[in-house]
Chimera marker file (.cmm) of the C-alpha trace (Angstrom):
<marker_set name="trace">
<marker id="1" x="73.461" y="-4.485" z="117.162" r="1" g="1" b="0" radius="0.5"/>
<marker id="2" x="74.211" y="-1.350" z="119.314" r="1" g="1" b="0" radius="0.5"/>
<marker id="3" x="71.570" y="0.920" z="120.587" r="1" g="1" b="0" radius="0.5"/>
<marker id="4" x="71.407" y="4.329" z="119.265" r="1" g="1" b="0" radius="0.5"/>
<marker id="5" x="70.637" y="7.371" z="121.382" r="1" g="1" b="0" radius="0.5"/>
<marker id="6" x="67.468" y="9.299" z="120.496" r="1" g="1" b="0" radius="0.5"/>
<marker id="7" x="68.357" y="12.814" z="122.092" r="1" g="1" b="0" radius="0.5"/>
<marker id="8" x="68.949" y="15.328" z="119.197" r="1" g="1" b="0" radius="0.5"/>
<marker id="9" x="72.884" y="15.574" z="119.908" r="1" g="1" b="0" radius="0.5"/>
<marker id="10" x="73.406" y="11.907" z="119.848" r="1" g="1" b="0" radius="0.5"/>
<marker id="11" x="71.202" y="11.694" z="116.456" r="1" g="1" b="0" radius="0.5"/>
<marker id="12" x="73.274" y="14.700" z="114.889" r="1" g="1" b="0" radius="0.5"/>
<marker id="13" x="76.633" y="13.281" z="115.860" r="1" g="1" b="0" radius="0.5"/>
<marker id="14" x="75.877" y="9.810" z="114.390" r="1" g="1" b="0" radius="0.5"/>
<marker id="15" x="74.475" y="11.669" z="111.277" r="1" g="1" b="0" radius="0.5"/>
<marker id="16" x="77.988" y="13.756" z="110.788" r="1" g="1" b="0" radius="0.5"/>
<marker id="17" x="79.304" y="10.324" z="111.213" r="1" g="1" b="0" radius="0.5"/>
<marker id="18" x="77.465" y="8.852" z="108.508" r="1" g="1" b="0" radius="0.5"/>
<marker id="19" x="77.923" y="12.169" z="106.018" r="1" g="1" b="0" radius="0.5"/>
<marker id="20" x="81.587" y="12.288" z="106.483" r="1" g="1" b="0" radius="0.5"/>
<marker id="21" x="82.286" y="8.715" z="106.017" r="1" g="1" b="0" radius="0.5"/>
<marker id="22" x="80.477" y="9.125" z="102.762" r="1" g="1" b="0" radius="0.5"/>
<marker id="23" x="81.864" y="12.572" z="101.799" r="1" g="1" b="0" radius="0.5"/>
<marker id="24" x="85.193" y="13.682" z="102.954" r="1" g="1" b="0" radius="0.5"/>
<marker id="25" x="83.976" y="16.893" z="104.309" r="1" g="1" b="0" radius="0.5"/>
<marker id="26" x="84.988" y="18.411" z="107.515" r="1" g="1" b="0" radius="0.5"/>
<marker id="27" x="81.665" y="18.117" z="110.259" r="1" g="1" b="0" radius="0.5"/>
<marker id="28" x="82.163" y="21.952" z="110.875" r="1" g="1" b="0" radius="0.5"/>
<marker id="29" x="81.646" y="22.471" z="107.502" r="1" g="1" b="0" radius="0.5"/>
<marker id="30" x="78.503" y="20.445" z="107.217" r="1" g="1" b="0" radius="0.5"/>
<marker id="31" x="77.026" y="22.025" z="110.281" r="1" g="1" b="0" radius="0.5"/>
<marker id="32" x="77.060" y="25.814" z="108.663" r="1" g="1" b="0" radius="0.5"/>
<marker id="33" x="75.596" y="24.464" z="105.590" r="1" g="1" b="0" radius="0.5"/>
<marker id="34" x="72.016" y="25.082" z="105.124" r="1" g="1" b="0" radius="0.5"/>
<marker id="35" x="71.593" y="23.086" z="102.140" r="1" g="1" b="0" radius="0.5"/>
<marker id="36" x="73.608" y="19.834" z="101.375" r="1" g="1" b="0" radius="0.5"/>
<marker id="37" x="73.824" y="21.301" z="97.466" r="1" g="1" b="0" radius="0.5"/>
<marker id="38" x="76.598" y="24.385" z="98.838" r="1" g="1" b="0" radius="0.5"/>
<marker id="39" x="78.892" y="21.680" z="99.462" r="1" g="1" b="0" radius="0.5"/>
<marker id="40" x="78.655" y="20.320" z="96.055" r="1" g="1" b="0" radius="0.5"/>
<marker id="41" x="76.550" y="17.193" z="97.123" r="1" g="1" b="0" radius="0.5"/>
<marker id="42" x="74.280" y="16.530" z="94.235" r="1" g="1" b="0" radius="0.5"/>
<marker id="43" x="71.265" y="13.981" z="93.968" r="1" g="1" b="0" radius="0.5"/>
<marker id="44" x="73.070" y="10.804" z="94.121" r="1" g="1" b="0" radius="0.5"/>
<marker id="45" x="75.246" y="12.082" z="97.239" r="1" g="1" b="0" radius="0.5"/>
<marker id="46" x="72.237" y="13.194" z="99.222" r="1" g="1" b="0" radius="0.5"/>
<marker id="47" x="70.131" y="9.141" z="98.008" r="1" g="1" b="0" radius="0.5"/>
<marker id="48" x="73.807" y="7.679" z="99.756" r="1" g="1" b="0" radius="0.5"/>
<marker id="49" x="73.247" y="9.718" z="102.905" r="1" g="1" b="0" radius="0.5"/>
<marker id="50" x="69.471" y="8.826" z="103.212" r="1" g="1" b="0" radius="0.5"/>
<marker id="51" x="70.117" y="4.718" z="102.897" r="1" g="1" b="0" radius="0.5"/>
<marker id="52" x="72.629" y="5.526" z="105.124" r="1" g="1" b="0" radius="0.5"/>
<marker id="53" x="70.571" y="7.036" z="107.630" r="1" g="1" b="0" radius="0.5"/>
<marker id="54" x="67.828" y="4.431" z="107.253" r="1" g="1" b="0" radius="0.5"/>
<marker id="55" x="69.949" y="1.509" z="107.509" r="1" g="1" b="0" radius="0.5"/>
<marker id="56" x="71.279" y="3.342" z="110.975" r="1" g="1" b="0" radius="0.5"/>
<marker id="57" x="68.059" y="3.963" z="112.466" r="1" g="1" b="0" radius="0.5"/>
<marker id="58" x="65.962" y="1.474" z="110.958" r="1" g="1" b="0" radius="0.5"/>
<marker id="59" x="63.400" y="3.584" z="109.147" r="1" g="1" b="0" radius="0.5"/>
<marker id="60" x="62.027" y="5.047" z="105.742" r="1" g="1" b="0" radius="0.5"/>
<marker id="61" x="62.688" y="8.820" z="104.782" r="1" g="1" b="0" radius="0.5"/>
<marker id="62" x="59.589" y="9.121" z="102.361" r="1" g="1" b="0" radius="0.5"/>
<marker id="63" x="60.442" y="10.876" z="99.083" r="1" g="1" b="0" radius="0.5"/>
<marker id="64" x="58.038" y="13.750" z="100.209" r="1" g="1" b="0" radius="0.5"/>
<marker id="65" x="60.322" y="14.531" z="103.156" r="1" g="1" b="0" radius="0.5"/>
<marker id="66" x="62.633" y="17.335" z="102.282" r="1" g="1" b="0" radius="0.5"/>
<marker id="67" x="66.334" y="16.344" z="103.684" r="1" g="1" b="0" radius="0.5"/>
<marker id="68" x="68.696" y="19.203" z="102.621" r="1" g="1" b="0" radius="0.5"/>
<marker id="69" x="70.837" y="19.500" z="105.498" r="1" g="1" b="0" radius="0.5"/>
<marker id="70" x="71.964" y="18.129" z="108.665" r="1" g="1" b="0" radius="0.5"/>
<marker id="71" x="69.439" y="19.665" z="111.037" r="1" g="1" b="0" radius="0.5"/>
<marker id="72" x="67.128" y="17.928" z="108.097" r="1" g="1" b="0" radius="0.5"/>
<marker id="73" x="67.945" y="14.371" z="109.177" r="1" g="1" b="0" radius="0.5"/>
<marker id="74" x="68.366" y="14.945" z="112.636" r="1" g="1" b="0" radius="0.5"/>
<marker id="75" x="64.552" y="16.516" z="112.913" r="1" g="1" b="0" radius="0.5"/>
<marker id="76" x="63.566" y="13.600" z="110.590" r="1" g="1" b="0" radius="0.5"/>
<marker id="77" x="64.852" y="10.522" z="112.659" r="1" g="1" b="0" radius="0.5"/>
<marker id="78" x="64.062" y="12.136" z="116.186" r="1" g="1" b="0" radius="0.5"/>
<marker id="79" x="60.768" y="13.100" z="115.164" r="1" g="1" b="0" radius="0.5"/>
<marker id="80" x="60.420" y="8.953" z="114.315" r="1" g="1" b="0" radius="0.5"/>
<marker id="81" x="62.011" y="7.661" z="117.020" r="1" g="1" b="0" radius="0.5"/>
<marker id="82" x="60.281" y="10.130" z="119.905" r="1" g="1" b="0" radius="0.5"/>
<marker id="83" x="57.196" y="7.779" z="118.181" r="1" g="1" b="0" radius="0.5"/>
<marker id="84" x="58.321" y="4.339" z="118.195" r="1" g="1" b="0" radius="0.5"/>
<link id1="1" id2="2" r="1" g="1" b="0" radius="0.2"/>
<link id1="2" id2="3" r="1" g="1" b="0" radius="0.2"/>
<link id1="3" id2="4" r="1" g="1" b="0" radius="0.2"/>
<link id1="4" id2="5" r="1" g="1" b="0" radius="0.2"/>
<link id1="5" id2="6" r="1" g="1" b="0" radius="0.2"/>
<link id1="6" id2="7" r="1" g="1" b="0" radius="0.2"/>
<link id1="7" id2="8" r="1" g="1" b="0" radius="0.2"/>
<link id1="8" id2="9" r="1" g="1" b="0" radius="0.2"/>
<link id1="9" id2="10" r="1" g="1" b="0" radius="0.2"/>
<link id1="10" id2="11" r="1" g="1" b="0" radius="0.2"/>
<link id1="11" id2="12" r="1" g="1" b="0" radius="0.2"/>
<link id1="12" id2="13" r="1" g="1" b="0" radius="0.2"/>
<link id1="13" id2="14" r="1" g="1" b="0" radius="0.2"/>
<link id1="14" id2="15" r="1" g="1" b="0" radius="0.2"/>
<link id1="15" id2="16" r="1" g="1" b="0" radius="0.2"/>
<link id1="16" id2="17" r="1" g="1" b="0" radius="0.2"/>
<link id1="17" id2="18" r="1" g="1" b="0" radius="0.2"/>
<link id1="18" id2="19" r="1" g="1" b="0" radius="0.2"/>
<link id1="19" id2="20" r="1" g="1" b="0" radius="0.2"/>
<link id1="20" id2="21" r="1" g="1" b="0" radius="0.2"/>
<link id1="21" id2="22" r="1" g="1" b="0" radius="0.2"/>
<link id1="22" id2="23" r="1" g="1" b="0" radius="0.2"/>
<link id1="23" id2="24" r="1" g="1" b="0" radius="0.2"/>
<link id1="24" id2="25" r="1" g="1" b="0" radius="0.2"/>
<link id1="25" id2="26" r="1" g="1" b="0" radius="0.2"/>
<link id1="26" id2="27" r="1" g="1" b="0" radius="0.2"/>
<link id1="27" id2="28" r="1" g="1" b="0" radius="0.2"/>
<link id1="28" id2="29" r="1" g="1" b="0" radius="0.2"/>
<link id1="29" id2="30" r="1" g="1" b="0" radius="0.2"/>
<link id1="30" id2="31" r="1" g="1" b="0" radius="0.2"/>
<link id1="31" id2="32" r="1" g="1" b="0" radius="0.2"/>
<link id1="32" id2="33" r="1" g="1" b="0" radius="0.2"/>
<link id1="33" id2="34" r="1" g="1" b="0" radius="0.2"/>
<link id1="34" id2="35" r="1" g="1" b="0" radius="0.2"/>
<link id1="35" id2="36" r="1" g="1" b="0" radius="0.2"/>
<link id1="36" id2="37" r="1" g="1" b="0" radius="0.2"/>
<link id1="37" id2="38" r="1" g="1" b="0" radius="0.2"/>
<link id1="38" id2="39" r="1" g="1" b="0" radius="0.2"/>
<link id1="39" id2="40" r="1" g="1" b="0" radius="0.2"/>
<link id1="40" id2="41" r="1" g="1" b="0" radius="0.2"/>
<link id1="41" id2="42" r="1" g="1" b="0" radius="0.2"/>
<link id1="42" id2="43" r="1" g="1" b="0" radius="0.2"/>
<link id1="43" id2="44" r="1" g="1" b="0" radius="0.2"/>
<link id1="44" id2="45" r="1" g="1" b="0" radius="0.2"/>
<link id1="45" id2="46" r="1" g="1" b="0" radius="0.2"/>
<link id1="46" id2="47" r="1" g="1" b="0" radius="0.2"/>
<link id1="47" id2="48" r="1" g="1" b="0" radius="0.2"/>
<link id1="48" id2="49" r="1" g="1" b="0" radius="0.2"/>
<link id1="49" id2="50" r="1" g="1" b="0" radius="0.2"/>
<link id1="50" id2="51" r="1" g="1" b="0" radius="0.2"/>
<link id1="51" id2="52" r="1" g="1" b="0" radius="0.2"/>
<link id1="52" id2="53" r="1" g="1" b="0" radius="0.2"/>
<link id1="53" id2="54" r="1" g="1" b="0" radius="0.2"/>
<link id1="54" id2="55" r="1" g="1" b="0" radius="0.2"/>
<link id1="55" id2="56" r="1" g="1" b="0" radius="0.2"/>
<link id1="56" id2="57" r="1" g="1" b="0" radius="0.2"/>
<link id1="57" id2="58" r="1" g="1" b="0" radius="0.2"/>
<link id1="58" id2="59" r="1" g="1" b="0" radius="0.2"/>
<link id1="59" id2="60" r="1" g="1" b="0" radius="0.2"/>
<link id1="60" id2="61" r="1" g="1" b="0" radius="0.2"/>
<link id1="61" id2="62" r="1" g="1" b="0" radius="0.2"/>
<link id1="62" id2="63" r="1" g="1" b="0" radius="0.2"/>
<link id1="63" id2="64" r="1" g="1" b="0" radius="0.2"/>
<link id1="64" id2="65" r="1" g="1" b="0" radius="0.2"/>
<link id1="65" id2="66" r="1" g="1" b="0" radius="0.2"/>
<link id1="66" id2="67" r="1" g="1" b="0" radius="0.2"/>
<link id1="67" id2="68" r="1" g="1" b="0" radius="0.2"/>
<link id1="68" id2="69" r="1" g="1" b="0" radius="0.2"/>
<link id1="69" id2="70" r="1" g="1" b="0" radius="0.2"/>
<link id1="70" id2="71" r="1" g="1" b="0" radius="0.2"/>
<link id1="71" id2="72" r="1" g="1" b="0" radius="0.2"/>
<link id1="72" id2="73" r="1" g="1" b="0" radius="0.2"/>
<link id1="73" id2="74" r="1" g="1" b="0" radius="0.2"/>
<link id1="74" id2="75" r="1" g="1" b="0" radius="0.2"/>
<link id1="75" id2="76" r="1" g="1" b="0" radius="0.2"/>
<link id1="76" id2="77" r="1" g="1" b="0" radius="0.2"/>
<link id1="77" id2="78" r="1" g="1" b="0" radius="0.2"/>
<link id1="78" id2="79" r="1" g="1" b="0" radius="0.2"/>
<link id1="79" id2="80" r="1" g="1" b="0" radius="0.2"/>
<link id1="80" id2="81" r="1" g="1" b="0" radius="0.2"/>
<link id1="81" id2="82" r="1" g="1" b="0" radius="0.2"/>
<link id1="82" id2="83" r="1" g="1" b="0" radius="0.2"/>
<link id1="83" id2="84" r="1" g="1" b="0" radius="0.2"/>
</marker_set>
């Protein structure tokens, strides 16, 4: 299993990884997004990108936490893994 970086830019460039792979959708596009929802990602997108993201880092996004856009995830997981 490879180590993942826990700097912000490392975190946000494996989380473009994981979005694009799901949804074709240029990164540059994702990055001026402030919501998830303008690129016509609905519910069941956004529940993809979150297992996605927890299988990757090896942690829970609760329901409570609101993920609507990159900079969402990438605050998210750093915030965890600055703890662990």
């Amino acid at each position: 299993m490879q180590t993942l970086a826990i700097d912000p830019s490392s975190i946000k460039k494996e989380v473009l990884h994981i979005i694009t792979s799901l949804k074709k959708v240029h990164p540059r596009r994702l990055l001026k997004a402030k919501d998830l929802s303008e690129l016509g990602f609905d519910i069941l997108d956004v529940v993809d990108i979150i297992v996605a993201v927890e299988q990757t880092y090896q942690l829970t996004i609760p329901d409570e936490v609101p993920v609507y856009s990159v900079d969402d995830f990438v605050n998210y997981v750093y915030s965890q893994r600055k703890q662990q």
